[in-house]
C-alpha positions as CSV (number, residue, x, y, z in Angstrom):
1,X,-40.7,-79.6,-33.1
2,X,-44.2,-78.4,-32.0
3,X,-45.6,-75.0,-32.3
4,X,-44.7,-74.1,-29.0
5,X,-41.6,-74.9,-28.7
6,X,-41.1,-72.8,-32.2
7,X,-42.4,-69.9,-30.3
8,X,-40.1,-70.5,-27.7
9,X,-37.0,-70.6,-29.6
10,X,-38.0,-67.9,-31.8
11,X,-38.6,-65.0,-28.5
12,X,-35.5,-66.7,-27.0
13,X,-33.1,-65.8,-30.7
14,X,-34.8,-62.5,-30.6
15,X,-33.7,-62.0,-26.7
16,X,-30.3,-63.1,-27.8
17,X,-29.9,-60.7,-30.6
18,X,-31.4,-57.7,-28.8
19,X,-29.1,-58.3,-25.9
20,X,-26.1,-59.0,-28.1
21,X,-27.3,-55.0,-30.1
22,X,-27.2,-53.5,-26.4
23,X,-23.9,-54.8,-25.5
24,X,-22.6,-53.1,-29.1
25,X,-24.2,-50.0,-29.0
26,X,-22.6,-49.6,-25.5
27,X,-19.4,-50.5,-26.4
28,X,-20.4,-47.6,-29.2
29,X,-21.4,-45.3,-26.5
30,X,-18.5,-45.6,-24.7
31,X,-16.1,-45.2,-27.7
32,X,-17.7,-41.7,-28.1
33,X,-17.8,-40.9,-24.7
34,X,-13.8,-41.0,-24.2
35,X,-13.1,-39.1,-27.0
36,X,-15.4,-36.3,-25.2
37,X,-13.3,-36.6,-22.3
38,X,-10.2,-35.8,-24.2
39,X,-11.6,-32.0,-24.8
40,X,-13.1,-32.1,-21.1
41,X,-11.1,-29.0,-19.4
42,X,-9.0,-30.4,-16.0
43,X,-11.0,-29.7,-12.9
44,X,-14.8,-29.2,-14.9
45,X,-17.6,-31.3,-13.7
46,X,-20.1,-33.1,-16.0
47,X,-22.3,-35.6,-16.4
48,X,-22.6,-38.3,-19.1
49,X,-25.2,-36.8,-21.4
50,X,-22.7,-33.5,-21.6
51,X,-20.5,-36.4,-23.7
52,X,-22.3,-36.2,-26.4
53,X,-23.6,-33.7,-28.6
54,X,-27.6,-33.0,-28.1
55,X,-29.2,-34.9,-30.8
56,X,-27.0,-38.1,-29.9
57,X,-28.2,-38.3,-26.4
58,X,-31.7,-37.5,-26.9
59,X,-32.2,-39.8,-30.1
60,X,-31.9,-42.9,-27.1
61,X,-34.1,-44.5,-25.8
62,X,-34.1,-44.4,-21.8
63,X,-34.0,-48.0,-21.2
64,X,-30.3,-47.2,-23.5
65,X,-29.6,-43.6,-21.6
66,X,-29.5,-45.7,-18.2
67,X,-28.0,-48.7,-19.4
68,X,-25.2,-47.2,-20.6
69,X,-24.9,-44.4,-17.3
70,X,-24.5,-47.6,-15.1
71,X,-21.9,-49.3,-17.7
72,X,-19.6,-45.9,-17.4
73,X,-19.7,-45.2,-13.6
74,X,-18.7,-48.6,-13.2
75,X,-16.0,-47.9,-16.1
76,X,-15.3,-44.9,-14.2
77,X,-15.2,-46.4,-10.8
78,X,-13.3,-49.3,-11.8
79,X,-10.6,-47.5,-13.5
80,X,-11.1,-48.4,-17.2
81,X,-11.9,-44.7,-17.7
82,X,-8.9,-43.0,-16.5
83,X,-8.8,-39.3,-15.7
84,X,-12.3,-39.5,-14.2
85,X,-13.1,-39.1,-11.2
86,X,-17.2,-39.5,-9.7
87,X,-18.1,-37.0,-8.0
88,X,-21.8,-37.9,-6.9
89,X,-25.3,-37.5,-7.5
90,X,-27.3,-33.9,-8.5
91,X,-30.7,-33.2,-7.8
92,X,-32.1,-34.7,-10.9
93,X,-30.1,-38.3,-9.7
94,X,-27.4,-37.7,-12.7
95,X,-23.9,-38.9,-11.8
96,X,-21.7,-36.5,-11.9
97,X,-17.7,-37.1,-12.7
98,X,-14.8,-34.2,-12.6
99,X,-11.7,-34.7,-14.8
100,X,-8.3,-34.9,-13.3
């Protein structure tokens, strides 16, 4: 195998891996994020990053903070997350979700 196609191989593993560490911490994400819901009063409105406690939320990186806000309005919107409702956008463009 040439050089080049070494190089390839070795950025295409690397996307691979990365992608497969995305999915996961998602899947991680969204473990933490029901259990919030459970201690969510009926009727109050939030937003994701109000799922998790301070230090959790800002630790991620941005690329992670809007991955995963897609990943649960489409959760949400699709049903998967039950009890959740999406409300809309705020100023700021955060989704914002009440709990039935």
């Amino acid at each position: 195998m040439n050089k080049m196609m070494m190089n390839y191989w070795r950025i295409a593993r690397f996307e691979i891996f990365q992608e497969r560490d995305r999915l996961m911490n998602i899947e991680l994400l969204m473990g933490k994020a029901r259990e919030s819901i459970n201690k969510v009063s009926i009727g109050d409105i939030f937003v994701v990053k109000d799922l998790f406690e301070g230090y959790e939320w800002n630790e991620l990186p941005k690329g992670d903070k809007l991955s995963f806000g897609r990943a649960f309005k489409d959760a949400v919107q699709s049903g998967r997350v039950s009890g959740v409702r999406y409300v809309g956008k705020r100023t700021n463009n955060s989704a914002e979700y009440i709990k039935e």
